[in-house]
C-alpha positions as CSV (number, residue, x, y, z in Angstrom):
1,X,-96.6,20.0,35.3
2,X,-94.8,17.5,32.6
3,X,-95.9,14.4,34.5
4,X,-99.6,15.3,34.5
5,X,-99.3,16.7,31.5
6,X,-101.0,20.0,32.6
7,X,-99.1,22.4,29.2
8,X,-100.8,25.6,30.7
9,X,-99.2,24.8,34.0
10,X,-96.0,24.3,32.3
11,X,-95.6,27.3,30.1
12,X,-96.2,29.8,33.5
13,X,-93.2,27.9,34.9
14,X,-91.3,28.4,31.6
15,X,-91.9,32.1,31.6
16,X,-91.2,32.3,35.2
17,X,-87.2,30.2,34.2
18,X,-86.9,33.0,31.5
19,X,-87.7,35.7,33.9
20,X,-85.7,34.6,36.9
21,X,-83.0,32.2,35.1
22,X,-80.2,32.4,37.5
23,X,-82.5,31.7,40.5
24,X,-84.2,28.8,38.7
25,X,-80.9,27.2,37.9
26,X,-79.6,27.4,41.4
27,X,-82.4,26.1,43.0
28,X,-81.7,23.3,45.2
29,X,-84.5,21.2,43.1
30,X,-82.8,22.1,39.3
31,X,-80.1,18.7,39.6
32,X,-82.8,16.7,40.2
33,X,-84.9,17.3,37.4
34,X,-85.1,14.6,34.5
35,X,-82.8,15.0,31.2
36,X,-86.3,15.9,28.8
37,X,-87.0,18.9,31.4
38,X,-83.5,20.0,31.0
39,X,-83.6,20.1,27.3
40,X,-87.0,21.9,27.4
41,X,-85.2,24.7,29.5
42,X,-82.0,24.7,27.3
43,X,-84.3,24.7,24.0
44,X,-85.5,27.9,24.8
45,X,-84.4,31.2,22.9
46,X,-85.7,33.5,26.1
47,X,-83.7,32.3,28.4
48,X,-81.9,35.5,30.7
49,X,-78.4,34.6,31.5
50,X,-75.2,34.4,29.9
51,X,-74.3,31.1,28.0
52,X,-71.3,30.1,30.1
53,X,-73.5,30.2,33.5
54,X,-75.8,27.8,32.2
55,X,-72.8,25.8,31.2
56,X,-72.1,25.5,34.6
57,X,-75.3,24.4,35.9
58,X,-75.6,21.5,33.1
59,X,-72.2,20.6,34.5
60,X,-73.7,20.5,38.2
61,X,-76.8,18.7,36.7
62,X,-74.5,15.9,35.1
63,X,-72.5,15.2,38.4
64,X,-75.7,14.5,39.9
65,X,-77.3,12.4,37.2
66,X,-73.8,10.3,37.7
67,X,-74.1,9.8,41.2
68,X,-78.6,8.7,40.0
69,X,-77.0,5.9,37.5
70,X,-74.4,5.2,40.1
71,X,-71.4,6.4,38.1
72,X,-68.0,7.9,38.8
73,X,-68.5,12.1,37.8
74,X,-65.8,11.6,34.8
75,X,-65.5,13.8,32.3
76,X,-66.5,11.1,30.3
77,X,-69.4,9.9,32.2
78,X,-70.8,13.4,32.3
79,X,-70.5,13.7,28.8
80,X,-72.6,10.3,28.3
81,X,-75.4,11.5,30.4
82,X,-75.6,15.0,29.0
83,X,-76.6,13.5,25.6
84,X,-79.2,15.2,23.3
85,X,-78.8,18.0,26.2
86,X,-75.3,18.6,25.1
87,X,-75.6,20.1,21.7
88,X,-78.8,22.8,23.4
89,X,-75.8,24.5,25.0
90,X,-75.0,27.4,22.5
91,X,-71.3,27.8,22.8
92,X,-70.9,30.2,19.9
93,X,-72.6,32.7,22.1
94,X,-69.7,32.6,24.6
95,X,-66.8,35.4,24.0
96,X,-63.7,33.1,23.7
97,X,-62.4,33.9,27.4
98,X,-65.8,32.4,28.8
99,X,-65.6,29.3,26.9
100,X,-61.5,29.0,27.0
101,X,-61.8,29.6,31.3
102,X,-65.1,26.9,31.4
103,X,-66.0,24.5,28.2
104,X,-62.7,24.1,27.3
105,X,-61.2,22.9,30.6
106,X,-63.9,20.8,31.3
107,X,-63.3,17.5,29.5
108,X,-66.9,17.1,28.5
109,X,-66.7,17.9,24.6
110,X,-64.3,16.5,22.2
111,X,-61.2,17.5,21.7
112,X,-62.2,18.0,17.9
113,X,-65.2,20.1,19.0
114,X,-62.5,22.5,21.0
115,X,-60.6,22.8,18.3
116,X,-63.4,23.8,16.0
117,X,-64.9,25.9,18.4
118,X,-61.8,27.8,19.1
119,X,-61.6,28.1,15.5
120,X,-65.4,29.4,15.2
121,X,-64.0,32.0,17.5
122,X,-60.9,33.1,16.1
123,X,-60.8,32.5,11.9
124,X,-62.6,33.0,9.2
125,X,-64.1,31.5,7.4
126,X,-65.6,30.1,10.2
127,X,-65.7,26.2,10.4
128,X,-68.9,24.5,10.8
129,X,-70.1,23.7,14.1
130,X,-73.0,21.2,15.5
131,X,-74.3,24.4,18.1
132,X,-77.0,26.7,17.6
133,X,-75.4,30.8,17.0
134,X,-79.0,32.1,17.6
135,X,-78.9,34.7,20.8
136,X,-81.1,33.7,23.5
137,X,-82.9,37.0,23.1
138,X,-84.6,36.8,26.6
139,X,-87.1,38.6,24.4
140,X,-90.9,38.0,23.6
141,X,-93.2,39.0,20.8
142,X,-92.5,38.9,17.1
143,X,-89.2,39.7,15.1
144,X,-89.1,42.8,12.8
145,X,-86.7,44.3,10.7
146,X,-86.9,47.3,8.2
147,X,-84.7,48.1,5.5
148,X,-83.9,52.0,4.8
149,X,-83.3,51.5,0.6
150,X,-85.5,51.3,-2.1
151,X,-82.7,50.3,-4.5
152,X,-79.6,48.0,-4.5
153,X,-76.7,48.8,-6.9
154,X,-72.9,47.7,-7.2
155,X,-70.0,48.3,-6.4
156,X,-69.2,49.0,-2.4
157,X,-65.4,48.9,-1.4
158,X,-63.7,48.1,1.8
159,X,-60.3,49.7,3.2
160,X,-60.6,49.2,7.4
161,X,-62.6,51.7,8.1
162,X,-66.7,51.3,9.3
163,X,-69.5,52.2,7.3
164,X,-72.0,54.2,9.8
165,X,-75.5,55.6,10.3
166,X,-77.2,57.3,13.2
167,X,-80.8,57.1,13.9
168,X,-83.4,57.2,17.0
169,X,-86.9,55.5,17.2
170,X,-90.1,56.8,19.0
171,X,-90.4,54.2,21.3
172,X,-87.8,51.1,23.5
173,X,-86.8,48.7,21.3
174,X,-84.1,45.6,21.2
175,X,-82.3,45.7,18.3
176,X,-80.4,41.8,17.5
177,X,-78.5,42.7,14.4
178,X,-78.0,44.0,11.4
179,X,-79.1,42.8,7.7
180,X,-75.8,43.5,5.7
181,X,-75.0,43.4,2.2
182,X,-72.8,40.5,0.3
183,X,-70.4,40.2,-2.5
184,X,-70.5,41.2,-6.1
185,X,-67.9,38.5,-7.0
186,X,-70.4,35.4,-5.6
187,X,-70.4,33.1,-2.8
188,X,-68.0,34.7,-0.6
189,X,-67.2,35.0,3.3
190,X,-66.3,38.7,5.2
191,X,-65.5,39.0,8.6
192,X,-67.3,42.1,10.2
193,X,-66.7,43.9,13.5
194,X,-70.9,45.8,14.2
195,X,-71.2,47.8,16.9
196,X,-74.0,50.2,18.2
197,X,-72.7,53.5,20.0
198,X,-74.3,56.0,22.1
199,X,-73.8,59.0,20.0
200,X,-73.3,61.5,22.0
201,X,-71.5,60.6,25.1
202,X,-69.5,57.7,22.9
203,X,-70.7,54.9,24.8
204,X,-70.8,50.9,23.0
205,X,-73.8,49.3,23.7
206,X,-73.2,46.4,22.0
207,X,-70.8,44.8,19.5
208,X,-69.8,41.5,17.8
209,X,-66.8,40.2,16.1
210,X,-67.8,37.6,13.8
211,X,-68.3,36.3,9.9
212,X,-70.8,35.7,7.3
213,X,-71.1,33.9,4.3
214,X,-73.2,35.5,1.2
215,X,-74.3,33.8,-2.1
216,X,-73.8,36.4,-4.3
217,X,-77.4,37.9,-4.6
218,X,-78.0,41.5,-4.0
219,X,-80.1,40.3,-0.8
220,X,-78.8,41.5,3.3
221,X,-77.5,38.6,5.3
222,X,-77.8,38.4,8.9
223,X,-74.8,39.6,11.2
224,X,-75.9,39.0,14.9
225,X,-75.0,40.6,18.2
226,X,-74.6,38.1,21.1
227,X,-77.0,39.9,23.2
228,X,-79.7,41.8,22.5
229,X,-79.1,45.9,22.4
230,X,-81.5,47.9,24.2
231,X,-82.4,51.0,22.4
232,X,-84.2,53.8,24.1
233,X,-86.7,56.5,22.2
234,X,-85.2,60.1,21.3
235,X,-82.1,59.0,21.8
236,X,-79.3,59.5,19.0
237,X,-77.4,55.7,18.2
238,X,-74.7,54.7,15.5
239,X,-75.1,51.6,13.9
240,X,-71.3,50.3,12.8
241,X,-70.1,47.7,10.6
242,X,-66.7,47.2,9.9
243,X,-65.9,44.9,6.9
244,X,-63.0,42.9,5.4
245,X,-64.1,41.4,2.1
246,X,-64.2,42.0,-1.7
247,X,-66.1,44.8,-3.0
248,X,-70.1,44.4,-2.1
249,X,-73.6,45.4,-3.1
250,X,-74.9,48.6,-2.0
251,X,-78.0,50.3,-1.2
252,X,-79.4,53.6,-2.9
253,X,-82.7,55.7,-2.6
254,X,-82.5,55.8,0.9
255,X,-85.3,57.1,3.7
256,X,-84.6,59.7,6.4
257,X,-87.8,58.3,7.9
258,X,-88.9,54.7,7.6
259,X,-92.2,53.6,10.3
260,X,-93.0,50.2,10.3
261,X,-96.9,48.8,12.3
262,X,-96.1,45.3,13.6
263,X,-99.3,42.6,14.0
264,X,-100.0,43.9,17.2
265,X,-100.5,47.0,15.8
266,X,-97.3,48.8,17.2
267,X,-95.7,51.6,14.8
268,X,-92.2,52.4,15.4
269,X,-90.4,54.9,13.8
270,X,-87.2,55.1,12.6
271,X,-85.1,58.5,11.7
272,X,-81.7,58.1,9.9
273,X,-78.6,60.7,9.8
274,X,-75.3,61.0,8.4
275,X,-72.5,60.1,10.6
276,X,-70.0,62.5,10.6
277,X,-66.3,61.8,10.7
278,X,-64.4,58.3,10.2
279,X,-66.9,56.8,8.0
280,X,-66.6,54.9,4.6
281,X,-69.2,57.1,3.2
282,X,-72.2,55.0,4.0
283,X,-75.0,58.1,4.4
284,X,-78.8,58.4,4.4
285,X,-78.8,58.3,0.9
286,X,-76.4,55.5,0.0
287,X,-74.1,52.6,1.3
288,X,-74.3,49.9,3.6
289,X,-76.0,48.7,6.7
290,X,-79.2,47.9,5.0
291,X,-81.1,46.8,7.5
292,X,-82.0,47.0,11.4
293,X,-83.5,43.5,13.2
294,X,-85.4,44.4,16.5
295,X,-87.8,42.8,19.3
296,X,-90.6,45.5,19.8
């Protein structure tokens, strides 16, 4: 489809890899396709698999682009035909076993860019790194996100344990992450623990140990799970966020019932509740986790 540039042709097959990832990649004709039809593949945020078993199929693809250029499958040499290809692999995605077990061992990126990555794992504040920390969302359609205050104030505190709010929705969503609030104090950085529970029979359905940095500003900053969280209707969830920072913003005026119609013309509807028990007295009415990203 690329080489007679036939774009229709090539955006079924595109759909089709995000589908079906793990077939496409072990197909027997995947190694032999050229280094721009493997970045097209890795460029994409809709890809279904987990990061570390693409890893592995970039590595297969590199031994057999050495052997093409009639080179020894080094480390090294892998690494040199990978090139723009390289930095499409989205190692922050990876839960520190998969990339310590895979990446790591593999001699293909820099000892510096193990270091760092271990660190982007580990520490915060987290050190820069030269890979993309957007999930592969394996989701289509547009983005949405609804906020459940009308009013920010100051000051939130902090002490270990997580601010929590239940709520259901009328119809299957994927929810991606939360929009959190930031620091009184200015630019800061908090490390964060979210998590979305099954209510009633306990269950995690996703969570994400990670960082953010805020400016400041009264605004939510993105905290992202690593895969999306599938959220049925009538269901009771518990969104969770667990915070170790100075003391924060803070929403007030909140809404028990918040419906949002995306541009296709989809309403969803969102119904809050207390959470009851260890909480640090985040309610309907006040406190934090702002904000609730989902794919429709």
């Amino acid at each position: 489809a690329r080489l007679f540039d036939e774009p229709q042709l090539a955006t079924l097959c595109l759909d089709t890899i995000d589908k079906s990832t793990a077939d496409a990649i072990h197909a027997e004709g995947f190694t032999d396709i050229d280094l721009d039809t493997l970045c097209a593949v890795l460029e994409r945020d809709t890809l279904s698999i987990r990061e570390n078993r693409l890893f592995e199929a970039v590595v297969r693809w590199a031994e057999a682009e050495c052997y093409r250029q009639q080179l020894s499958p080094t480390s090294e040499n892998k690494h040199q035909v990978l090139g723009k290809a390289l930095p499409l692999i989205r190692f922050p995605l990876m839960t520190v076993e998969e990339f310590a077990a895979g990446p790591a061992q593999s001699g293909i990126l820099f000892d510096r860019e193990v270091v760092n990555l271990f660190l982007h794992f580990t520490v915060n504040p987290k050190p820069r790194v030269d890979y993309i920390d957007r999930p592969r969302c394996c989701l289509r359609g547009e983005e949405c996100s609804i906020n459940r205050f009308q009013q920010v104030e100051s000051r939130w505190g902090y002490s270990g344990t997580s601010d929590r709010i239940r709520f259901n929705v009328n119809r299957r969503i994927s929810i991606v992450g939360f929009g959190l609030y930031g620091s009184i104090h200015g630019p800061t950085d908090y490390q964060v623990n979210i998590q979305i529970l099954e209510s009633d029979k306990r269950i995690m359905r996703g969570q994400n140990d990670t960082g953010f940095s805020c400016d400041g500003s009264g605004n939510t900053f993105r905290v992202m799970f690593k895969e999306p969280v599938e959220i049925l209707p009538n269901i009771s969830y518990t969104a969770c966020a667990t915070l170790k920072g100075p003391d924060s913003h803070y929403g007030t005026k909140g809404l028990k019932k918040v419906t949002q119609e995306s541009t296709t013309g989809t309403k969803i509807t969102f119904l809050f509740f207390s959470s009851p028990g260890n909480n640090n007295g985040t309610s309907v009415e006040d406190g934090q986790i702002p904000e609730i990203i989902y794919y429709i």
